[in-house]
One Martini backbone bead per residue (centre of mass of N, CA, C, O) as a GRO file, in nm:
protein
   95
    1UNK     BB    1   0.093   0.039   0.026
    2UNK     BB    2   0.071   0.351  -0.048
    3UNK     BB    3   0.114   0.644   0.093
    4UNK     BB    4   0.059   0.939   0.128
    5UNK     BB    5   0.094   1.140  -0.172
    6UNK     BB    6   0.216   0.883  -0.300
    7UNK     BB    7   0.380   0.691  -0.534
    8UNK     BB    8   0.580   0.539  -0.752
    9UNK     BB    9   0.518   0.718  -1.033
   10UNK     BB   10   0.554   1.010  -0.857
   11UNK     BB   11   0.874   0.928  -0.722
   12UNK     BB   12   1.036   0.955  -0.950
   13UNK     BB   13   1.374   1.044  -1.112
   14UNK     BB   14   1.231   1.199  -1.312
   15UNK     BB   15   1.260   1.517  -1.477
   16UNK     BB   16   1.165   1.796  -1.599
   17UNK     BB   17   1.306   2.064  -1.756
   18UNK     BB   18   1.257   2.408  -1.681
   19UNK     BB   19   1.346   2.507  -1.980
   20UNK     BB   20   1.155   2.326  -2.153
   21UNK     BB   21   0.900   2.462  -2.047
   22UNK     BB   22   1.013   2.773  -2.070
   23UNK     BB   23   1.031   2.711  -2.363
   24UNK     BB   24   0.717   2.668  -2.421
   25UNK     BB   25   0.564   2.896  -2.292
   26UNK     BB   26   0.723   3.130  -2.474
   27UNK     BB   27   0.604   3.032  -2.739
   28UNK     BB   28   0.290   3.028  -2.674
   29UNK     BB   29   0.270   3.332  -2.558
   30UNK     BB   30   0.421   3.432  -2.824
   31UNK     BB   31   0.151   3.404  -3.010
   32UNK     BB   32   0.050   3.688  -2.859
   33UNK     BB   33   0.261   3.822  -2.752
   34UNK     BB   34   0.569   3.951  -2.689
   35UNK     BB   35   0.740   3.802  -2.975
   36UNK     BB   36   1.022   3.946  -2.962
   37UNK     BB   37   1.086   3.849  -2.667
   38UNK     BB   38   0.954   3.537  -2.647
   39UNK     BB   39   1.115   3.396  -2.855
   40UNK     BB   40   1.409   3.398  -2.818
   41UNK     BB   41   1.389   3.245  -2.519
   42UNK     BB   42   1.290   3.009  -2.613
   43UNK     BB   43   1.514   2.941  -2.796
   44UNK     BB   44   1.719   2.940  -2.576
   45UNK     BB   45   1.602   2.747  -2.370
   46UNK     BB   46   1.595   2.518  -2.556
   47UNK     BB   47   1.894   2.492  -2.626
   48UNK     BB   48   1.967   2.441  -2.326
   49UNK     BB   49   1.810   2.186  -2.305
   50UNK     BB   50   1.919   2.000  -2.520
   51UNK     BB   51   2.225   2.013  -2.361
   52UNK     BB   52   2.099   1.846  -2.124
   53UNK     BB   53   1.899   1.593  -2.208
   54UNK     BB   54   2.141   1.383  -2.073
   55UNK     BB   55   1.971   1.424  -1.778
   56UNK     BB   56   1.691   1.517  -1.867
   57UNK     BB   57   1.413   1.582  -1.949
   58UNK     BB   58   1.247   1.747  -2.255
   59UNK     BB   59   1.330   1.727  -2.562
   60UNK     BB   60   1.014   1.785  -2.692
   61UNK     BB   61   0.984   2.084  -2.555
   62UNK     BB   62   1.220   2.227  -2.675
   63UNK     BB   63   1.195   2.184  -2.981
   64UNK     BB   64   0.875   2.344  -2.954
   65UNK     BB   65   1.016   2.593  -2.886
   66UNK     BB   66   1.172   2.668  -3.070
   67UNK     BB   67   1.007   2.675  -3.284
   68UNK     BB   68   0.783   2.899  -3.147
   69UNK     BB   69   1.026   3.091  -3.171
   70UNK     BB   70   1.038   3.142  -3.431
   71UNK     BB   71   0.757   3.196  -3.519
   72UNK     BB   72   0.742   3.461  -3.345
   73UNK     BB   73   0.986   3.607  -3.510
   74UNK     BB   74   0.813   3.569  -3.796
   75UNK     BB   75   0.560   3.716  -3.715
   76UNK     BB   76   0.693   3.994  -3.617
   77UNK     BB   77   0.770   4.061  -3.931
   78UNK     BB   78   0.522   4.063  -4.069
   79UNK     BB   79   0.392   4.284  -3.875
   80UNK     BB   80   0.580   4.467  -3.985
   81UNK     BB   81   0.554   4.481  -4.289
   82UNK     BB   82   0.247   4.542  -4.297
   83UNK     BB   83   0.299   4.813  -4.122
   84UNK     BB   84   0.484   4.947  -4.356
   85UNK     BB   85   0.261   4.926  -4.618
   86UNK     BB   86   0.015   5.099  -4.470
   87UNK     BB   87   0.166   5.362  -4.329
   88UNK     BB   88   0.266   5.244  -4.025
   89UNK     BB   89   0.220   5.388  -3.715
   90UNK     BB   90  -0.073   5.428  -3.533
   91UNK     BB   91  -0.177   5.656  -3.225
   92UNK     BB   92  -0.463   5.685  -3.216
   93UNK     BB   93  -0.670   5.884  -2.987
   94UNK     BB   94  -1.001   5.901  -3.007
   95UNK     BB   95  -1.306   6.084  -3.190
   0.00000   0.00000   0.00000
């Protein structure tokens, strides 16, 4: 019988990597928000994390992160070429 809180496959010693975590969230969360920012770290979490793989799990992850860091890269330059060809950047507030 296991003990309270705990059972034999929730005890085991393999954790996934907390990089390739924060590169998934990064590069998920950068296809809504702030993807010039959250792209390129989630690309970084990513590697690092990929060069981690043979301590931790989570390699694919990371590679997932990777991945969703370029879009995330891809679609601000995207976002960008279409907002300089509408006639550029424009804050107007008011009525």
């Amino acid at each position: 019988m296991a003990s309270y809180g705990g059972s034999s496959a929730a005890s085991s010693s393999s954790r996934t990597n907390g990089l390739a975590i924060a590169s998934l969230c990064c590069g998920i969360v950068g296809l809504f928000i702030l993807n010039i920012i959250l792209g390129p770290l989630a690309i970084i979490f990513g590697a690092v994390a990929r060069r981690q793989a043979a301590v931790k799990t989570g390699a694919g992850m990371a590679k997932a992160g990777i991945i969703l860091g370029i879009v995330d890269v891809v679609l601000w330059l995207v976002l960008l070429i279409v907002a300089a060809n509408n006639g550029g950047f424009g804050w107007y507030v008011g009525g």
